[in-house]
N, C-alpha and C positions, 0 to 999 in steps of 0.2 A: 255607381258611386259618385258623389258628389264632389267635386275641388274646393278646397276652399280657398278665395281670395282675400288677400292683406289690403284693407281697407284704408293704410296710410304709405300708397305708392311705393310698397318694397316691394323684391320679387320674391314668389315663395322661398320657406325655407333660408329666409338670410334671418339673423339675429337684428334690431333694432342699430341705427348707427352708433349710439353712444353704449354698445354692450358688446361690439366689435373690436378687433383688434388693431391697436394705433400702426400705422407704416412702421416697418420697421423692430417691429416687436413679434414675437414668435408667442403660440399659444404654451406649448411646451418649451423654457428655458429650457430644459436639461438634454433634450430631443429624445428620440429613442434608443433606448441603452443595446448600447452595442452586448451582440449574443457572444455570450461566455464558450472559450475554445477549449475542450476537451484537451489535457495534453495526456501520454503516456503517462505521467507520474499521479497525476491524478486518476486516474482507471487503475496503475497498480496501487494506492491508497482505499481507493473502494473497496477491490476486490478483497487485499488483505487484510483488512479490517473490519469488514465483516464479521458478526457474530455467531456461534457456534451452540446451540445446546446439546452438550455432554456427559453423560453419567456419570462420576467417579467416585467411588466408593459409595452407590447404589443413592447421590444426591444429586439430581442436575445442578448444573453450572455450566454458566455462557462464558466463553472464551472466542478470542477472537482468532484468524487463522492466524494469522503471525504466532501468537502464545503456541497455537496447537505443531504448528513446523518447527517451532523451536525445543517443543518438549521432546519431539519425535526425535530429533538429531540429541540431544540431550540422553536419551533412553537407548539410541543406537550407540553413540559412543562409551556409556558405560555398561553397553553387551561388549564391547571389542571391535565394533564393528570399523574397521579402519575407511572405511569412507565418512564416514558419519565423525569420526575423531577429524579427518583434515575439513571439516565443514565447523565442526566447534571450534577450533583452535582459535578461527579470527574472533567469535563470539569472545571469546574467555579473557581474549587480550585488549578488548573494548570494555569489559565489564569494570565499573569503578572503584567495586573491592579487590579485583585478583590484581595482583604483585605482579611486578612485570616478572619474568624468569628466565632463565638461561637454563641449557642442556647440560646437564652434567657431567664427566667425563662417564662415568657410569652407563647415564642415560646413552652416548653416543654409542657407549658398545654394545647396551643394547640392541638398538636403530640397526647398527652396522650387521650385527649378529641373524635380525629380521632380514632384512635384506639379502645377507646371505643364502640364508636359507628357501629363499623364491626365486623361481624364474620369473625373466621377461615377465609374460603372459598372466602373473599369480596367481599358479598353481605350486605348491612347497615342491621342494625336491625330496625324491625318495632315496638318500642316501643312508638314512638309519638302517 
């Protein structure tokens, strides 16, 4: 292969002088953009946001995971599922239609009556 020589005294490979960059000036102003830091809150943002295709009532529909965790706890506490009740409660108290609310004397003897009725461990006691 052949080289080829710049026939007006530059050395290869250099641009013309007046197509050069003046002292003191940078080709790139802005430089190299600093690389973007993954934090935790953006990875859980990905992940639970993500979309979902789901049958219901024999139509897909995309949902994201956040909607699909929420309807699950939603579905467990109106089975009784007392885990899935103390996991909605903060849900219920954030939502900007529900009424703030207070335990009613009623309500507490219910509570109280639950309680009673379980051991430690919750399993019921078999006192009937």
């Amino acid at each position: 292969m052949s080289k080829k020589k710049c026939t007006d005294k530059r050395r290869n490979n250099t641009p013309p002088k007046e197509h050069q960059f003046k002292p003191g000036q940078s080709g790139n102003i802005l430089g190299r953009p600093r690389k973007k830091k993954s934090s935790f809150a953006d990875d859980i943002k990905f992940v639970f946001g993500r979309e979902r295709e789901i049958i219901i009532d024999g139509e897909p529909q995309n949902r994201n995971i956040r909607q699909l965790i929420l309807e699950q706890i939603g579905i467990g506490a109106a089975k009784g599922d007392t885990q899935m009740i103390k996991l909605a409660i903060p849900f219920l108290k954030i939502m900007d239609d529900a009424p703030e609310f207070e335990l009613l004397p009623e309500d507490r003897k219910v509570i109280e009556d639950f309680k009673k009725r379980f051991k430690n461990n919750g399993e019921p006691d078999n006192e009937d």
